[in-house]
DOTITOR-891762 format. One record per residue (C-alpha): residue in three letters; x, y, z; residue number from 1. Coordinates in nm, 3 decimals, always signed. Layout:
<marke residuo="ALA" x="X" y="Y" z="Z" num="NUM"/>
...
END
This chain:
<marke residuo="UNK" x="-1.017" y="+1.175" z="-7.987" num="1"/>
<marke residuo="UNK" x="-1.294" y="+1.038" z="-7.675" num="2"/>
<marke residuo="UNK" x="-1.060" y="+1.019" z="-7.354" num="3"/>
<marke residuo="UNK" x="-1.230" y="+0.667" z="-7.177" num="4"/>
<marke residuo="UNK" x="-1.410" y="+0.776" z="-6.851" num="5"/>
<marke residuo="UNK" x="-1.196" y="+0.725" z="-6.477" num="6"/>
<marke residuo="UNK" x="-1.396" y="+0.469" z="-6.320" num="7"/>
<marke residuo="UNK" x="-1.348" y="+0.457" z="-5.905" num="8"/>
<marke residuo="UNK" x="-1.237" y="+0.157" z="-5.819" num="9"/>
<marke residuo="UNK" x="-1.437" y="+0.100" z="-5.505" num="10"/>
<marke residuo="UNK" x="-1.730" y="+0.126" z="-5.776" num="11"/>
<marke residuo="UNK" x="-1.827" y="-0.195" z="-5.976" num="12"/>
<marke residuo="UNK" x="-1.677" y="-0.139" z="-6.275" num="13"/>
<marke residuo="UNK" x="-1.985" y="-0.300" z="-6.498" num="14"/>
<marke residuo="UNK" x="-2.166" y="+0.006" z="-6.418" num="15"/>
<marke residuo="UNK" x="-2.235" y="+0.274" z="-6.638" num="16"/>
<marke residuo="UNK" x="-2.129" y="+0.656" z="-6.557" num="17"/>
<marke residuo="UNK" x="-2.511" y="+0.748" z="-6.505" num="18"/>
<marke residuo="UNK" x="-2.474" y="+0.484" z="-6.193" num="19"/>
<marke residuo="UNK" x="-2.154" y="+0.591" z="-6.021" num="20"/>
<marke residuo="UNK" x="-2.344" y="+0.854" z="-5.794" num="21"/>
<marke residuo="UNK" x="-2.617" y="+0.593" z="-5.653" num="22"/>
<marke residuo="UNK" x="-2.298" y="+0.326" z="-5.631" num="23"/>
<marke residuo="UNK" x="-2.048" y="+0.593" z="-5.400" num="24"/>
<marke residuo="UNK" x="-2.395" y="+0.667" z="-5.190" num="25"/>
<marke residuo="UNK" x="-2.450" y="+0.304" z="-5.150" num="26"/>
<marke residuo="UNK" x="-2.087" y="+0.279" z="-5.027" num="27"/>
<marke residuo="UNK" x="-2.081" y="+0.541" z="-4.832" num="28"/>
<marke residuo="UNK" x="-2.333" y="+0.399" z="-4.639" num="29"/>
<marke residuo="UNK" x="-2.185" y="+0.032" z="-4.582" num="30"/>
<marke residuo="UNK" x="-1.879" y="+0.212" z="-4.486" num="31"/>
<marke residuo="UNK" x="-2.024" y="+0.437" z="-4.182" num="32"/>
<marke residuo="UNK" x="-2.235" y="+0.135" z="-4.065" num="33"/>
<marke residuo="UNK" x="-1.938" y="-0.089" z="-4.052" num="34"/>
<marke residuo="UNK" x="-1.773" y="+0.182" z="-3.860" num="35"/>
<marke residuo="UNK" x="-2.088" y="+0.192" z="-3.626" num="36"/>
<marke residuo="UNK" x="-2.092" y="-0.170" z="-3.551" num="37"/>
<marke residuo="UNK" x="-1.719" y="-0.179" z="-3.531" num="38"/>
<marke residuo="UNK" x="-1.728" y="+0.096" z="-3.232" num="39"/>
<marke residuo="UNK" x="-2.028" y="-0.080" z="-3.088" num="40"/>
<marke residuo="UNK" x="-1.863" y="-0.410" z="-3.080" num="41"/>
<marke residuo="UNK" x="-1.587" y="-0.258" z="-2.953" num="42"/>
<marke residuo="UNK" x="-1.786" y="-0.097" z="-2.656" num="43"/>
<marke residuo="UNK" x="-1.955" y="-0.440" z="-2.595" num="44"/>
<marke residuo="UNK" x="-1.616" y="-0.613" z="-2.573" num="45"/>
<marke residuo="UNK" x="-1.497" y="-0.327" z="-2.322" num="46"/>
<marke residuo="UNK" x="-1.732" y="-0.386" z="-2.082" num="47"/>
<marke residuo="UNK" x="-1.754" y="-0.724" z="-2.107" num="48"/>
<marke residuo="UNK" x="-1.386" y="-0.659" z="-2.053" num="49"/>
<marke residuo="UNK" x="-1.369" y="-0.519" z="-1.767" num="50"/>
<marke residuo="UNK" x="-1.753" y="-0.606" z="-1.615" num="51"/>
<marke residuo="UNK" x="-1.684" y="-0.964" z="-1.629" num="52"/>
<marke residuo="UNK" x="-1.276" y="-1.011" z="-1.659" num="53"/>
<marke residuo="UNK" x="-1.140" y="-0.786" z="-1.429" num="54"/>
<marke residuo="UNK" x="-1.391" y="-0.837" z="-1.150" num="55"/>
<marke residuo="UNK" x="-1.302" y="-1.153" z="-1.114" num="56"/>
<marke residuo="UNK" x="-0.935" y="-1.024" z="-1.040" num="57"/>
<marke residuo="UNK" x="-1.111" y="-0.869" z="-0.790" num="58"/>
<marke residuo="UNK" x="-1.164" y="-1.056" z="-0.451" num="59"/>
<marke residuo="UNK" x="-1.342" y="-0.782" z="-0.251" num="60"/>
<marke residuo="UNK" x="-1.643" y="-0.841" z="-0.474" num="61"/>
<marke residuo="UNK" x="-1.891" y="-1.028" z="-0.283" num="62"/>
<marke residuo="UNK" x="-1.771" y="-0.937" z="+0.062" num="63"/>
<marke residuo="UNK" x="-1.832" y="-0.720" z="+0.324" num="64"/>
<marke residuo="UNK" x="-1.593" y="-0.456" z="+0.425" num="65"/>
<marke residuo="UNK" x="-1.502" y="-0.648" z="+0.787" num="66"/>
<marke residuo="UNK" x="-1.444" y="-0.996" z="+0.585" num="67"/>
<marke residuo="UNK" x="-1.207" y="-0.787" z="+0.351" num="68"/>
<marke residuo="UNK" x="-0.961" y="-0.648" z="+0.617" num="69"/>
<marke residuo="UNK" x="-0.974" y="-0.999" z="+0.791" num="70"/>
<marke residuo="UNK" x="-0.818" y="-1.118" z="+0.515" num="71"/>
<marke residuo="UNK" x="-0.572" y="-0.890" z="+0.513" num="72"/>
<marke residuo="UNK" x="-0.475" y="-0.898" z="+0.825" num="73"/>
<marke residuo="UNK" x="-0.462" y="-1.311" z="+0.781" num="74"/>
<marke residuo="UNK" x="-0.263" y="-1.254" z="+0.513" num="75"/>
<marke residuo="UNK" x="+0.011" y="-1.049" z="+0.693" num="76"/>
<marke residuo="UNK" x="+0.002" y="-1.274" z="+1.022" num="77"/>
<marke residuo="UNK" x="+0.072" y="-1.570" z="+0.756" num="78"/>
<marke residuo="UNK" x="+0.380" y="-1.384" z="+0.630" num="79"/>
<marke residuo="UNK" x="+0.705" y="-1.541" z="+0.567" num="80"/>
<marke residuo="UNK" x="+0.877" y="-1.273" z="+0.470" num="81"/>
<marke residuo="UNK" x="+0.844" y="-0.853" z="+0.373" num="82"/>
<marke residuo="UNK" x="+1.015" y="-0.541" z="+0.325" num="83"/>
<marke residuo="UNK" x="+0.848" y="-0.248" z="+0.481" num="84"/>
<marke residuo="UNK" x="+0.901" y="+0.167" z="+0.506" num="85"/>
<marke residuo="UNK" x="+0.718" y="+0.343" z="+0.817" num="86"/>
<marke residuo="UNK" x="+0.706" y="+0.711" z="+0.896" num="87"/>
<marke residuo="UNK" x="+0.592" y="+0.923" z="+1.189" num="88"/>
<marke residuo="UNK" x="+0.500" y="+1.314" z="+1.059" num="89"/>
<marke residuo="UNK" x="+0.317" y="+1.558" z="+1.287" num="90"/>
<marke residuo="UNK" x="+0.335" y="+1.900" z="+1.407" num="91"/>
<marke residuo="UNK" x="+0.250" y="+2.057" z="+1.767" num="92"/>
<marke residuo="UNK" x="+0.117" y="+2.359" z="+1.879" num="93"/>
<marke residuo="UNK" x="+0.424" y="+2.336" z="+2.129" num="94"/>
<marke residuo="UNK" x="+0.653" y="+2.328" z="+1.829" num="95"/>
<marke residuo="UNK" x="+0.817" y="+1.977" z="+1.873" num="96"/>
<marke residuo="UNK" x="+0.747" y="+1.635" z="+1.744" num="97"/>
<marke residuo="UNK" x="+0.993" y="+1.341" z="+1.726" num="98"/>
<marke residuo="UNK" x="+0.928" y="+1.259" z="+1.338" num="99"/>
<marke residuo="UNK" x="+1.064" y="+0.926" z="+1.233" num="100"/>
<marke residuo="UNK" x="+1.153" y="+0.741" z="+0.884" num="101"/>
<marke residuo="UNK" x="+1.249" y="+0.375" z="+0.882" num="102"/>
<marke residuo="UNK" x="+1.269" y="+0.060" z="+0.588" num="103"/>
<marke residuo="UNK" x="+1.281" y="-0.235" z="+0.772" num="104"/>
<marke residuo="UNK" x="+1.284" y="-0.629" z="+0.627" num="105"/>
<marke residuo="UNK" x="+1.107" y="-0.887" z="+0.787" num="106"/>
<marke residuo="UNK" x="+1.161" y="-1.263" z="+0.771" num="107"/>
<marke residuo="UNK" x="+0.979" y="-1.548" z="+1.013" num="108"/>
<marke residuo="UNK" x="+1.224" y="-1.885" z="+0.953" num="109"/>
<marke residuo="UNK" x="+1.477" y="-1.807" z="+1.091" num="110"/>
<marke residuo="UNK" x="+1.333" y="-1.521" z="+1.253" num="111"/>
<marke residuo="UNK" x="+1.553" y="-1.196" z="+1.139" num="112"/>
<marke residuo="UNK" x="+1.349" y="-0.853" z="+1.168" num="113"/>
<marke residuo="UNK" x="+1.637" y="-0.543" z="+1.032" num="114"/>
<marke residuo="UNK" x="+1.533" y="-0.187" z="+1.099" num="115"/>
<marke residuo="UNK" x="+1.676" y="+0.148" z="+1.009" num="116"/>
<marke residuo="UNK" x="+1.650" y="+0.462" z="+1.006" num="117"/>
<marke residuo="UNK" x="+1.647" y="+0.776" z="+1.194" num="118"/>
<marke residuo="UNK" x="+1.420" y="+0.940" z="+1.459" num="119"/>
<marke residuo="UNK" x="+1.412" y="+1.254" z="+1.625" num="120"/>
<marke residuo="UNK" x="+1.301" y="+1.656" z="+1.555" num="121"/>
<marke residuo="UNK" x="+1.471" y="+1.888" z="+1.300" num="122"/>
<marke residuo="UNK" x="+1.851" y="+1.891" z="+1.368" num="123"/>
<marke residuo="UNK" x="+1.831" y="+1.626" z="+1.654" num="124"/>
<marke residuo="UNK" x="+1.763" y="+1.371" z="+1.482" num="125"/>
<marke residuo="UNK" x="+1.972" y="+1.061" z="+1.545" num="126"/>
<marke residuo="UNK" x="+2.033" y="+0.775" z="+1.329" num="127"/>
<marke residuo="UNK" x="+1.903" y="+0.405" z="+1.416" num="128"/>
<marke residuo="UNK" x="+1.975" y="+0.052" z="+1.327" num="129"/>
<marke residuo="UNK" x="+1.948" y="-0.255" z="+1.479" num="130"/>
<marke residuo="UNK" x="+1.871" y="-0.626" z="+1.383" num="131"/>
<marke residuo="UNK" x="+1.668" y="-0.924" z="+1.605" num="132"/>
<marke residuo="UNK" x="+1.821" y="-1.210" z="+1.532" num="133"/>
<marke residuo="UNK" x="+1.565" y="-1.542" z="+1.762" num="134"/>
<marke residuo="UNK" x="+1.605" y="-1.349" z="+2.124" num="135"/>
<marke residuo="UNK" x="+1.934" y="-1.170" z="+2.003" num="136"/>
<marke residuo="UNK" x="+1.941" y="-0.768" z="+1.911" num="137"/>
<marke residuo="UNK" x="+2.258" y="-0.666" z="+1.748" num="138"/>
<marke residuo="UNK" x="+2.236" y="-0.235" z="+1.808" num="139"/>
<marke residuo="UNK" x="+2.429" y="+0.002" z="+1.623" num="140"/>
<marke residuo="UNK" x="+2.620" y="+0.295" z="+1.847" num="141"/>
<marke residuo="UNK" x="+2.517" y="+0.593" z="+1.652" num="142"/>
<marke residuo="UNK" x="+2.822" y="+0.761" z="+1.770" num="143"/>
<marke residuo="UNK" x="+3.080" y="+0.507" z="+1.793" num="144"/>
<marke residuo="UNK" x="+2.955" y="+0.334" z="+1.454" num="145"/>
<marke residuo="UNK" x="+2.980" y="+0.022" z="+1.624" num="146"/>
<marke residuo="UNK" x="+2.756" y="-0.285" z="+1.719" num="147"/>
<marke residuo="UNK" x="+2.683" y="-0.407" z="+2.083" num="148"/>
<marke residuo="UNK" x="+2.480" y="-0.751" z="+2.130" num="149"/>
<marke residuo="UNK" x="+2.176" y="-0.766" z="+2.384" num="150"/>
<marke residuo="UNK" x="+2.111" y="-1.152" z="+2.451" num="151"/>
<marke residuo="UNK" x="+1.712" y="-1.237" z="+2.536" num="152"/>
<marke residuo="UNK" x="+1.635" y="-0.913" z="+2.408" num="153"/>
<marke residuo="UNK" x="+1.276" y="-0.859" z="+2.575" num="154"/>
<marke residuo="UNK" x="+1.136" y="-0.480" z="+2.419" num="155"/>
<marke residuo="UNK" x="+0.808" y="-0.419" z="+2.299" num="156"/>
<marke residuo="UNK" x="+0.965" y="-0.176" z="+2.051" num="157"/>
<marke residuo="UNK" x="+1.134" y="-0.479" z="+1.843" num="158"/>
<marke residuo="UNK" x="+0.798" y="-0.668" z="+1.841" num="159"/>
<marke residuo="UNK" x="+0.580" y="-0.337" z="+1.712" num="160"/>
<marke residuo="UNK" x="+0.698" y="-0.459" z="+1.318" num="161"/>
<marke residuo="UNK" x="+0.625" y="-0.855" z="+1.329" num="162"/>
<marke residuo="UNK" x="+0.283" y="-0.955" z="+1.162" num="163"/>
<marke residuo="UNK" x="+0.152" y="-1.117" z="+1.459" num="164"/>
<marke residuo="UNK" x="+0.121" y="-0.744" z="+1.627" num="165"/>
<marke residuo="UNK" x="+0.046" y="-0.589" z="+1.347" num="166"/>
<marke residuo="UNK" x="-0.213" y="-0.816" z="+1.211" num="167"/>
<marke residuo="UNK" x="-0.436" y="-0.870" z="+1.566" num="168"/>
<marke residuo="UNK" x="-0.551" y="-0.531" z="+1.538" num="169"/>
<marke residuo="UNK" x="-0.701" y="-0.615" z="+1.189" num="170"/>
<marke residuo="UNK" x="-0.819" y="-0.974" z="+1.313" num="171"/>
<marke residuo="UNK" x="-0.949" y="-0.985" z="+1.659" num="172"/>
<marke residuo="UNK" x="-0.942" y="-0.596" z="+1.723" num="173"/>
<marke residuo="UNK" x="-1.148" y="-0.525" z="+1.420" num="174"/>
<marke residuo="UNK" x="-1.526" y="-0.402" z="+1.540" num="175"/>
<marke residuo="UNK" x="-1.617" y="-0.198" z="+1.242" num="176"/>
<marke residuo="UNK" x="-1.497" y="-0.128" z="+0.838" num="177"/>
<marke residuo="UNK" x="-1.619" y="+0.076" z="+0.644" num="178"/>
<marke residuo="UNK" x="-1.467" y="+0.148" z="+0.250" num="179"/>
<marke residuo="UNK" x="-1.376" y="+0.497" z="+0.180" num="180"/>
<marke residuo="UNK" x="-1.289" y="+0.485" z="-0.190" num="181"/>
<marke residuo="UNK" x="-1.052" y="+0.309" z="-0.473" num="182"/>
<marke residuo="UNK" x="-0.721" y="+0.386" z="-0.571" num="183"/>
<marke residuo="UNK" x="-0.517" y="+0.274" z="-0.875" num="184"/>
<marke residuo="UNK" x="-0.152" y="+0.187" z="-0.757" num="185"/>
<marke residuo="UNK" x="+0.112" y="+0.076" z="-1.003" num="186"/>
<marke residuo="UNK" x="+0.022" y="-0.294" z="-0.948" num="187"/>
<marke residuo="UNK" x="-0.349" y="-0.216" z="-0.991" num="188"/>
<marke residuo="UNK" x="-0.657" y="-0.104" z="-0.774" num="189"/>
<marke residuo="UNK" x="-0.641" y="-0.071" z="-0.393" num="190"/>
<marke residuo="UNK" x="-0.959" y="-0.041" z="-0.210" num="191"/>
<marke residuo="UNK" x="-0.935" y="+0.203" z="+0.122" num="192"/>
<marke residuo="UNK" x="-1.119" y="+0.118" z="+0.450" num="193"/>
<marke residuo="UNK" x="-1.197" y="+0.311" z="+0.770" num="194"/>
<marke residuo="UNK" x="-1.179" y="+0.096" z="+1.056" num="195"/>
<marke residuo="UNK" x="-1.298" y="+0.112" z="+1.417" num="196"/>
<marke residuo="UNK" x="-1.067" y="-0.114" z="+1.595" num="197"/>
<marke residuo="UNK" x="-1.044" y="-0.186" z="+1.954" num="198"/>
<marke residuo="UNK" x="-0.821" y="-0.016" z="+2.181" num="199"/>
<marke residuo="UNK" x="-0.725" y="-0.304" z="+2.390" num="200"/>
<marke residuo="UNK" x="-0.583" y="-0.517" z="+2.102" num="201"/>
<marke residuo="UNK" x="-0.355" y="-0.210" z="+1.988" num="202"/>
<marke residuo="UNK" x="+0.026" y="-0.211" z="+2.082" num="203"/>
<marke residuo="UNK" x="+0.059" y="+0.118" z="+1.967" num="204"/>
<marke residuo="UNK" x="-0.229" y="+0.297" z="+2.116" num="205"/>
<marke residuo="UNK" x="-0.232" y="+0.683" z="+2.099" num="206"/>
<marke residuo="UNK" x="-0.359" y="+0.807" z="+2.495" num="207"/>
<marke residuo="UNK" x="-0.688" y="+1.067" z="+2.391" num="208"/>
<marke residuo="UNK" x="-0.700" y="+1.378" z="+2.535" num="209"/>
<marke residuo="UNK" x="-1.014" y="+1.576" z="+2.548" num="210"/>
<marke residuo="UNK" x="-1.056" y="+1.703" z="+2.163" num="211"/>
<marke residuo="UNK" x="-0.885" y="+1.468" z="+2.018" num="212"/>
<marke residuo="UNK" x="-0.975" y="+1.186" z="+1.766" num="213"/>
<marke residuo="UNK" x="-0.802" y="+0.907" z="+1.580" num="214"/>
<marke residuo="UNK" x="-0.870" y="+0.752" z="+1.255" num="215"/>
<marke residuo="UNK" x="-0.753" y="+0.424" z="+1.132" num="216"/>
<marke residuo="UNK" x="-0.678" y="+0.362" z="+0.750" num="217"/>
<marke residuo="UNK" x="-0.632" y="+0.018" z="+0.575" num="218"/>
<marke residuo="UNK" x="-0.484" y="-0.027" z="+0.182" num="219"/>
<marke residuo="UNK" x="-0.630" y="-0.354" z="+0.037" num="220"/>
<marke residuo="UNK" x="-0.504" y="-0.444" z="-0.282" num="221"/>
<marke residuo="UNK" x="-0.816" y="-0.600" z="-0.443" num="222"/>
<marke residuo="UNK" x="-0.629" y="-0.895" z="-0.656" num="223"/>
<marke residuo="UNK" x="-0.503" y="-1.095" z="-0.371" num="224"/>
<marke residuo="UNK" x="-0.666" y="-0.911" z="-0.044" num="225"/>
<marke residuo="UNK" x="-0.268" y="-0.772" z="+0.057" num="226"/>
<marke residuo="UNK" x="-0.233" y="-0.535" z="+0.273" num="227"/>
<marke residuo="UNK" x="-0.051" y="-0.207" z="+0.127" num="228"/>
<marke residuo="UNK" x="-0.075" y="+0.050" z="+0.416" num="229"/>
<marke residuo="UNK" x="-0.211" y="+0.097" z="+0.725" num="230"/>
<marke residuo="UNK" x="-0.217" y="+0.458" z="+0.866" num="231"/>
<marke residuo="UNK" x="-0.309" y="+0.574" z="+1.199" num="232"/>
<marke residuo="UNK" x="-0.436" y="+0.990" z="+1.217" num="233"/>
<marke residuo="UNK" x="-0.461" y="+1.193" z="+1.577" num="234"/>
<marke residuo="UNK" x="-0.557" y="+1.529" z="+1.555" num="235"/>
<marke residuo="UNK" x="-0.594" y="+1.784" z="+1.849" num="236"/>
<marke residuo="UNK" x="-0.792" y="+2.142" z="+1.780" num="237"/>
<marke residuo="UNK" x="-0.770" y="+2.391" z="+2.023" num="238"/>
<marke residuo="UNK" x="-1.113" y="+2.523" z="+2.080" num="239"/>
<marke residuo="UNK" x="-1.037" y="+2.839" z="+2.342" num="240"/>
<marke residuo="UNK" x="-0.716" y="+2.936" z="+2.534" num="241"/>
<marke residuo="UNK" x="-0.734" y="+2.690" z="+2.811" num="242"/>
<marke residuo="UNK" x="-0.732" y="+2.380" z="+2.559" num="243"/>
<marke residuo="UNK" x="-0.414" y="+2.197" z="+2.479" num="244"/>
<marke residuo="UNK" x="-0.240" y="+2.335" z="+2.183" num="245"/>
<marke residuo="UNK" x="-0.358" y="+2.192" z="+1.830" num="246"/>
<marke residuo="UNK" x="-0.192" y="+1.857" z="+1.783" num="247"/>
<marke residuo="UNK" x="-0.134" y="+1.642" z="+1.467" num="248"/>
<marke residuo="UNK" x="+0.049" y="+1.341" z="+1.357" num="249"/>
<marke residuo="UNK" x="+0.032" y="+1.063" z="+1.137" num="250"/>
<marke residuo="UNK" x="+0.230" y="+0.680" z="+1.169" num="251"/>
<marke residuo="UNK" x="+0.209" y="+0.533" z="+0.811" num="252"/>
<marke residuo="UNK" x="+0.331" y="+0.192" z="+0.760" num="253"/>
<marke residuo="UNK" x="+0.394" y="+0.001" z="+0.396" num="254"/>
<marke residuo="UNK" x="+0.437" y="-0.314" z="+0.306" num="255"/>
<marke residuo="UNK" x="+0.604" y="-0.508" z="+0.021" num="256"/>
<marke residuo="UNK" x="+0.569" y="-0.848" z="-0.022" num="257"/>
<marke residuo="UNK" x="+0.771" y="-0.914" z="-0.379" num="258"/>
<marke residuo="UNK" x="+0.998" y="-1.215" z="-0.366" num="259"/>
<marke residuo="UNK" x="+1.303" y="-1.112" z="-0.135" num="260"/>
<marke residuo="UNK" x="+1.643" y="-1.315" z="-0.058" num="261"/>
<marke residuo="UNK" x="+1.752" y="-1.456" z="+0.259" num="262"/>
<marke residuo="UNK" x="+1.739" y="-1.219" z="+0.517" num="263"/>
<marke residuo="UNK" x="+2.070" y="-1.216" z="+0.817" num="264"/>
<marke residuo="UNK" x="+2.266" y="-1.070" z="+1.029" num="265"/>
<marke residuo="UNK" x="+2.579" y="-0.940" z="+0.802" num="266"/>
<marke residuo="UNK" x="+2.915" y="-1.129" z="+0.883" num="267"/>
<marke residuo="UNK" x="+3.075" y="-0.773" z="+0.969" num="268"/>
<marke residuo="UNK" x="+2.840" y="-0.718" z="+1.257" num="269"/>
<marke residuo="UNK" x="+2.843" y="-1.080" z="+1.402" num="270"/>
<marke residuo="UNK" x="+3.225" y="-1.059" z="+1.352" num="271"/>
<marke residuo="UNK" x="+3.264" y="-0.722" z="+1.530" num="272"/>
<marke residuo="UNK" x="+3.036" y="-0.839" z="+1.842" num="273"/>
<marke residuo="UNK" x="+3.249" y="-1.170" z="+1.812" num="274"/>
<marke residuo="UNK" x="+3.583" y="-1.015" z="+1.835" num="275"/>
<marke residuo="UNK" x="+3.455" y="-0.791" z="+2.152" num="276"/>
<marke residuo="UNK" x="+3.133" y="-0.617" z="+2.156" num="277"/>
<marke residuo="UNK" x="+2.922" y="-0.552" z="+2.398" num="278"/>
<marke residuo="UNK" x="+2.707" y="-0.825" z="+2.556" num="279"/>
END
């Protein structure tokens, strides 16, 4: 009894058994050059992907480093409204520093700026909250727990977290940028700048002693020229005994500009300073 020969079905099935070796060869070889062009087609559409595509989601391309953190300081002096986080770190030589941690919200019409957090060194730190409502501060009593009203509030302090302050240094204080490197954040690619910015158009302004240097740091995001962080560095080394002890602290503030609900002074606190807080 003749068993009938297993013919491969990838192999034309016409074709004698004396044929099937030159056929699976033949096959073979279509196979691994579609594979080839597939993975070179791929590559091509990768870089067209992200060579072409995603650089035009990027606005820095094209501009120079100063025209970038313009922007970005336009585009946080144009603010209507943010949420924001700010820290002060450091460490001393002398063994104190008043570190501080803060969230804050920000909105321009009606003007309502809300701030809290706490302040102070190891165990004495001391909580603080306040909101600037137009020319009114409402200021919690840390130890009472209750709220006092200050009418035509006029304190540089509640100004430092407005845009208008925080975006001149970035505008008209701006003599030098200079990018540092990209980051990927969770919303997509940052690029970071080191500025030189004029002293004179700083509110904050750190006094230099002799040995001491500041840096300046500016988050871009590169999609829609926000700012992300700004970040101010002093450092003090101590180069012989008579020097000042080393010195080093850092003010970081971030910014969030996601859609946010109307921002105001909560009925409880209007109601307390209403029924007898201080004026």
């Amino acid at each position: 009894m003749r068993i009938a020969a297993r013919r491969n079905p990838r192999l034309d099935p016409r074709l004698p058994p004396d044929q099937w070796e030159e056929s699976r060869r033949r096959y073979m070889i279509r196979l691994v050059t579609s594979l080839v062009l597939l993975a070179i087609a791929a590559a091509v559409g990768g870089y067209y992907y992200v060579g072409v595509y995603v650089k035009t989601l990027d606005k820095t391309q094209g501009l120079q480093p100063e025209q970038v953190v313009e922007a970005a300081g336009l585009f946080l002096a144009k603010a209507e409204r943010y949420r924001f986080t700010a820290e002060l770190t450091g460490e001393s030589g002398e063994g104190y520093f008043p570190n501080a941690t803060m969230q804050g919200a920000y909105q321009r019409d009606p003007l309502v700026l809300h701030l809290s957090g706490e302040a102070g060194s190891a165990e004495n730190k001391v909580p603080l909250e306040y909101y600037l409502a137009g020319v009114d501060l409402y200021l919690k009593n840390p130890r009472s727990n209750t709220w006092m009203r200050v009418e035509n509030a006029e304190l540089d302090e509640l100004y430092a977290f407005q845009p208008d302050n925080l975006a001149a240094p970035l505008v008209t204080g701006l003599r030098k940028a200079e990018e540092i490197r990209r980051e990927q954040t969770a919303d997509g690619e940052a690029v970071v700048y080191g500025l030189d910015l004029d002293p004179e158009v700083m509110r904050v302004q750190p006094v230099l002693q002799e040995g001491e240097r500041v840096e300046y740091r500016l988050w871009v995001d590169t999609r829609n020229l926000r700012p992300i962080q700004f970040q101010v560095t002093l450092s003090r080394n101590s180069e012989n005994e008579m020097a000042p002890p080393p010195l080093r602290f850092q003010y970081r503030i971030t910014w969030d500009f996601s859609k946010q609900g109307l921002l105001e002074v909560p009925e409880p606190v209007l109601s307390q300073v209403g029924e007898g807080g201080s004026k």
